[in-house]
N, C-alpha and C positions, 0 to 999 in steps of 0.2 A: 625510170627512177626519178623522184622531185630531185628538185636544188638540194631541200635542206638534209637526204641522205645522202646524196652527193658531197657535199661539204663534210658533212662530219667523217664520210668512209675517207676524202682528201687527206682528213687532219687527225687518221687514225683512231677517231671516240669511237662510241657506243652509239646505236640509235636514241633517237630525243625520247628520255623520260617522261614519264605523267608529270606533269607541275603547273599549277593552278595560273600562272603568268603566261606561259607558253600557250597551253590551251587555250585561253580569253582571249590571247594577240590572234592565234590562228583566225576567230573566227571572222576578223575584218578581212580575210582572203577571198568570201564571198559575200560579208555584208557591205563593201562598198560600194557590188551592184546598185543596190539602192540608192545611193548615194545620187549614182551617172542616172540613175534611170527618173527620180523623182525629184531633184533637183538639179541635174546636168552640172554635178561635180564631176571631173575626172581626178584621179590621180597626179600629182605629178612627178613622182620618182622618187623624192625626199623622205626622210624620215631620221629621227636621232634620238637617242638616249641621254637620258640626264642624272647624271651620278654625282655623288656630295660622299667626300670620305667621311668616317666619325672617329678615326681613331689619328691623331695626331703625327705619328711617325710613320704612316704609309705615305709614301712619295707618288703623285698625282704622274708624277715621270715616267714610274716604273707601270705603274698600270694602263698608261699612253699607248707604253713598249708593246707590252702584251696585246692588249687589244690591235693593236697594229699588225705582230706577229698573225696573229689569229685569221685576221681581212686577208694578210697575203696570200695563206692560204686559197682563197677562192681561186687565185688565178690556176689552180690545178685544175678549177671544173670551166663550165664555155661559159660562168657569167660575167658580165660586162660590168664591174662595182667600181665607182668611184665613191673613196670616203675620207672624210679630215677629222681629226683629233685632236681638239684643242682646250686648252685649260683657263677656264673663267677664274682669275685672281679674288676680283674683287667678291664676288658671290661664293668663292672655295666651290665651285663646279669645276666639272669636264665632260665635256659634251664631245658625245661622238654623231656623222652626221652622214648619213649613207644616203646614195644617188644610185636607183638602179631601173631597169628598164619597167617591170612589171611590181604590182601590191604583193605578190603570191612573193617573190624573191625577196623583196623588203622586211616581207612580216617573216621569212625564214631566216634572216640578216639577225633583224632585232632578236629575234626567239636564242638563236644561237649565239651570241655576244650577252645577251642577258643570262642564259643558264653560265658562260665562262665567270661571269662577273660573280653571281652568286656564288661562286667558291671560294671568293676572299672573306665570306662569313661577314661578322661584324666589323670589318673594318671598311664596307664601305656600304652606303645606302643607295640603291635603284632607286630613282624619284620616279624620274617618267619616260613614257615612249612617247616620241610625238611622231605623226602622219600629216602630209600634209596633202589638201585638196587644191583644186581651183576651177571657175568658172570657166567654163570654154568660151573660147574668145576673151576671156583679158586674162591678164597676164600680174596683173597688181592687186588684187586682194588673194588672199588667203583666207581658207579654210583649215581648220586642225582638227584633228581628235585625237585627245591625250590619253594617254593608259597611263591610270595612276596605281604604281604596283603596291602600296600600302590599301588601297581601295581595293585591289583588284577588279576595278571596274574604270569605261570610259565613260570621256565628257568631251562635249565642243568649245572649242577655244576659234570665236572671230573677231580677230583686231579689228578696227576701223582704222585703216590706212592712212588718213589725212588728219585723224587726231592724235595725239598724246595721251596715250593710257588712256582709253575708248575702247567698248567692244560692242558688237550687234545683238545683241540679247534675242533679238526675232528669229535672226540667221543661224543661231546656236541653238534657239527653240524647234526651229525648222530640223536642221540637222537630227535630231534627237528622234521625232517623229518618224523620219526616215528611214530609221535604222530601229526604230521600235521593236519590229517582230522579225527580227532577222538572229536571235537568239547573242545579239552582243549585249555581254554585261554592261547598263549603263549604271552611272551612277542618278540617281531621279534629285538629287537635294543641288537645288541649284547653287549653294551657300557652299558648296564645296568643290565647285567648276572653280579652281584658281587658273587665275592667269599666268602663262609664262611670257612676260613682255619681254626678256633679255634672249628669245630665241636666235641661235647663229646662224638660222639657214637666210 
C-alpha cells in the first residue's frame, strides 16, 4: 500500500480524487530521476507550500491548527515527517515546510495538505509547492522547482547564493531541459518563472 493510501485510510478520507494539482505534483515522483541522472541533482528531503489568505477574517491561526492536526496524523503510519508551520507577517503568507526521507512521501505530503487546503474555497489561495534539489557533494546551493498551482505547471527557481536577489538563468535552463520529456508540466515562458526569494527552508 503507498504512503499516500496509508495516510488518508490514518485519517479516515476517501482515496485521492482526480485533480489536476495532485496529478502534475505526482509526476515529479519519477521525473526527478532525471534530474540525479543528467545533472547529479539529488533530493534533499524538503519541500513546502505557500499559501496567502484572500478573505480578511480567516485567522492564519486557525489554519496553522489544522494543517498541524492533519501532519499528526502521519505518525499513525511508519513515515518519518518532520514539519514547521509558520506565518510570514510581513508578506500575509504561511508556509508550511515538510522534511521527509524520500520525493515519493514528499510529493504525497504536498498532494494531501494541498487537496485539505482546497476545501477552505475562496478564502485562501495555494500560490506554490516548492522542491528542493542539491548538488551532491555541497551542501550550499540550492536547486527548486516550483509548482505554481494558478499555472498548473512547473518552473526552476536557482538563487545564486553569494548574491542578493541573483539567480542562474543557465542552471534553471539546464533544469528544464532535464525534465523535458519526462511528461512534467513545465511552464516554457520564462517571464513567468517568479522568484520566491523569502523562501523559510
Amino acid at each position: 500500500m503507498t504512503f499516500f493510501k496509508r495516510f488518508i485510510d490514518s485519517i479516515g478520507g476517501d482515496s485521492r480524487k482526480a485533480n489536476s494539482d495532485s496529478d502534475a505534483i505526482f509526476v515529479l515522483s519519477s521525473a526527478y530521476i532525471s534530474l540525479e541522472t543528467r545533472l547529479n541533482l539529488i533530493y534533499t528531503g524538503r519541500s513546502g507550500i505557500c499559501i496567502k489568505k484572500t478573505a480578511v477574517d480567516i485567522s492564519f491561526d486557525e489554519l496553522k491548527l489544522s494543517i498541524e492536526n492533519l501532519l499528526e496524523a502521519s505518525k499513525k503510519t511508519d513515515l518519518k515527517l518532520l514539519y514547521d508551520v509558520s506565518i510570514d507577517e510581513y508578506y500575509d503568507l504561511l508556509w508550511l515546510v515538510i522534511d521527509v526521507r524520500s520525493i515519493e512521501d514528499s510529493v504525497a505530503c504536498v498532494s494531501v495538505v494541498s487537496e485539505m487546503l482546497e476545501q477552505e474555497g475562496a478564502m485562501i489561495l495555494l500560490k506554490s509547492a516548492v522542491f528542493e534539489f542539491g548538488k551532491k557533494g555541497s551542501k550550499h546551493q540550492p536547486y527548486y522547482l516550483i509548482y505554481d498551482y494558478e499555472l498548473d505547471k512547473f518552473y526552476p527557481f536557482v538563487p545564486i547564493i553569494c548574491r542578493q536577489k541573483a539567480r542562474n538563468s543557465r542552471d534553471e535552463r539546464n533544469m528544464m531541459r532535464a525534465v523535458s520529456n519526462d511528461k512534467l508540466p513545465l511552464e516554457e515562458d520564462e517571464s513567468r518563472w517568479d522568484p520566491i526569494w523569502q523562501l523559510p527552508f
